[in-house]
C-alpha positions, 0 to 999 in steps of 0.5 A: 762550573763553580765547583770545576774552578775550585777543584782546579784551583785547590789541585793547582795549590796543592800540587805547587805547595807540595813540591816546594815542601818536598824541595825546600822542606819545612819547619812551623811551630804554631798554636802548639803545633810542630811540623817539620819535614826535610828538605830534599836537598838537605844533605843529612836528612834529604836525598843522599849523593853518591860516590861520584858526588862527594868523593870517598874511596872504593873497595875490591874484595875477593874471595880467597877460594878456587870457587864461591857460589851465589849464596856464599857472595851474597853473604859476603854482601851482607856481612859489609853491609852490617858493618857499614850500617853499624859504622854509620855508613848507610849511604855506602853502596856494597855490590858484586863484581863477576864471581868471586868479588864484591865491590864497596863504596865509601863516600866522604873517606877519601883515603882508602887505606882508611877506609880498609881499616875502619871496614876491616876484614871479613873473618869466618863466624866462629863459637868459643867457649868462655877461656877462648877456645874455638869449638865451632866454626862457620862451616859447621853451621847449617842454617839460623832461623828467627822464630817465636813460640813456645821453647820449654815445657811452661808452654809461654811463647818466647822469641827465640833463634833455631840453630842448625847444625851439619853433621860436622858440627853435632859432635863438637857441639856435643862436647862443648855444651858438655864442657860449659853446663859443667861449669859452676860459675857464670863462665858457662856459656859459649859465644858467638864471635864474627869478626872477633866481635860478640854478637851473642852469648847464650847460656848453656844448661845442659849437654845438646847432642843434636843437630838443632838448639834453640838460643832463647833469652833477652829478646824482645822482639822479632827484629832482634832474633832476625839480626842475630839470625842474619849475622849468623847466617851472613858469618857462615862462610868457609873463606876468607875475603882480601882487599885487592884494588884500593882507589879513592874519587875526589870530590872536585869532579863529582862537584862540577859534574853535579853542577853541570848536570843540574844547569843542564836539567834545568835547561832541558825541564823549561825547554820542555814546559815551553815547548807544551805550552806553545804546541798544546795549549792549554792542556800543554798548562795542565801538562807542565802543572802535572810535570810540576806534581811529578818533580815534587813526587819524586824529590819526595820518594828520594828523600824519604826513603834516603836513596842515593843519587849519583850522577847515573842517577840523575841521567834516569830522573831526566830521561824519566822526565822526557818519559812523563812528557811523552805520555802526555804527547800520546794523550794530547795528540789522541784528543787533537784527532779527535776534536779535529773529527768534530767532537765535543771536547769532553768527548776528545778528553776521554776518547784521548786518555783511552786510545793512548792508555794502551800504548802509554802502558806498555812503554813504561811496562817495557821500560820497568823491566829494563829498570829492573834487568840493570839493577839486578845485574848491574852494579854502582851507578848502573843500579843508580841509574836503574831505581831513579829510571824505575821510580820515575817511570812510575810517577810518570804514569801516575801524572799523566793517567791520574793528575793531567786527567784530573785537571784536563775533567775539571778545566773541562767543567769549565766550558771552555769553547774557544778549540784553538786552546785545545790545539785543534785546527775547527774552532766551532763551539763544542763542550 
């Protein structure tokens, strides 16, 4: 029993002292020691809001071609997502809008005009020699691959990125690097340009007359060779994209929105603590206690992987929450049938978590794959809505199946004998 009440004790802390960390942050200096982590609602290094929070504008590009395909969108994709992350704007969302257009959201930009011009147009990938001429465009590049192994005759193993050329771009590359290895100077090289930008100027030795070379030198590491890799790859496009639609989202509505919603939440959370208190008693404590854990997990999973939230996405956290009670319904009421049969309440207790295991698993199955359809075909606040309703459908099993069973085991141990805490209707003395 002593050890029951100690485990109950130290999880009760642990869970309480978590989630007031992981809301409110913290920062001690003692005996030398500095721990210091962010709060959740810190706004530069905790949960990051969305468009619809703090304002900013959106962005319709289109493609300027009869036709694009899947692979050709996603570069475009990736191509604004470099330069937003370069730019600094790693909080802004960049996703596809039927076939031909990609969709861009800035926040805290409020003039879209702005906001067109510090994204800037997408320009083909292109290779110049060193008086600017261009030899090789995107359309003659096949593939960029990172690799690491050995590249010349030493045999030393070096990171490297291999480039593929189509047959288009073989003969014309032919004739550059011929023209560049002639060169005795240091103008030798021949750079590679994506948005009129440098991204890479390798040397040139000798004339390459195939369809594969290999772009070694001054990488470090593997994570460089991929970035230059992916820029190519991304650059690779054989259109043009155009601004289209230019709008800009004022900040006062999200505010409002944001305020509303919280209150409502908040309303909503004690309505549901309440409510499993008076109905199960005391595995209803143990319950909201769990629903503590799962609020805390959350802001933690939020914060530390920066995700955005949005007011789609607040939908999902609180549609998560009704989720996470409604797992712990299907166990508690299992645990009253059985008690009501006239076992012992360790018996119900473990009777209660299997009967329900089941049909718990396969809402939040079900569930999951719903959160995983919106994202992938959705777009913005749809996909907002779609990771908070993922990552807390997830939590929600893991309080239930994991902390409320702690608990309920350990207040178990304590032999309680009193069935009317439990919620059953025969009060008789069975542990």
């Amino acid at each position: 029993m002593g050890k029951s009440i100690t485990k109950l004790v130290v999880a009760i802390v642990v869970i309480t002292l978590g989630t007031y960390i992981a809301l409110m942050g913290i920062d001690i200096q003692m005996f030398g020691w500095h721990v210091s982590y962010p709060s959740a609602l810190d706004e530069d290094n905790g949960i990051r809001q969305g468009l619809d929070l703090v304002g900013g504008s959106v962005i319709t590009y289109e493609a300027q071609a009869e036709t694009a395909t899947d692979e050709e969108m996603e570069s475009v994709k990736n191509v604004l997502r470099k330069r937003l992350d370069a730019l600094g704007y790693s909080e802004a969302t960049v996703s596809r809008q039927g076939d031909k257009k990609v969709r861009v959201e800035i926040p805290a930009i409020q003039d879209p005009e702005e906001a067109v011009q510090t994204l800037g147009q997408t320009a083909k990938l292109t290779f110049r020699d060193a008086d600017g001429n261009v030899v090789l465009e995107g359309t003659d590049v096949a593939s960029a691959t990172a690799a690491f192994g050995p590249t010349d005759e030493t045999g030393a193993n070096k990171h490297y990125v291999e480039l593929r050329l189509n047959d288009s771009g073989v003969s014309k590359f032919a004739d550059a690097t011929a023209a560049a290895a002639a060169r005795t100077d240091d103008s030798n090289y021949i750079a590679i340009m994506l948005d009129e930008e440098t991204i890479s100027s390798p040397k040139v030795d000798t004339p390459i007359n195939q369809s594969t070379c290999i772009i070694s030198g001054g990488f470090t590491d593997n994570s460089e060779t991929r970035e230059l890799a992916t820029l190519i790859n991304s650059g690779n496009l054989p259109f043009s994209i155009t601004d289209v639609e230019l709008r800009s989202v004022g900040p006062t509505l999200g505010e409002r929105a944001l305020e509303t919603s919280l209150f409502a939440a908040g309303i909503g959370i004690v309505l549901i603590l309440l409510f499993m208190l008076v109905i199960y008693r005391l595995p209803g404590l143990l319950a909201d206690i769990s629903l503590v854990c799962y609020v805390g997990i959350v802001a933690l999973i939020m914060s530390y992987f920066r995700i955005n939230l949005s007011l789609p996405g607040i939908a999902g956290i609180i549609l998560s929450v009704g989720m996470a009670v409604d797992a712990n319904v299907i166990i508690f009421a299992r645990m009253k049938e059985e008690l009501n049969l006239g076992k012992t309440i360790r018996t119900s207790v473990e009777s209660g978590f299997n009967r329900a295991f089941v049909a718990i698993l396969d809402a939040n199955v079900t569930t999951l794959i719903a959160s995983v359809v919106l994202y992938y075909f959705g777009t913005g606040p749809i996909q907002g809505f779609a990771i908070t309703l993922g990552i807390g459908t997830v939590v929600s099993m893991f309080t239930a199946i994991v902390v409320t069973k702690f608990l309920l085991r350990q207040m178990v141990g304590l032999k309680v004998k009193n069935m009317a805490l439990f919620g059953a209707k025969r009060r008789d003395d069975r542990v």
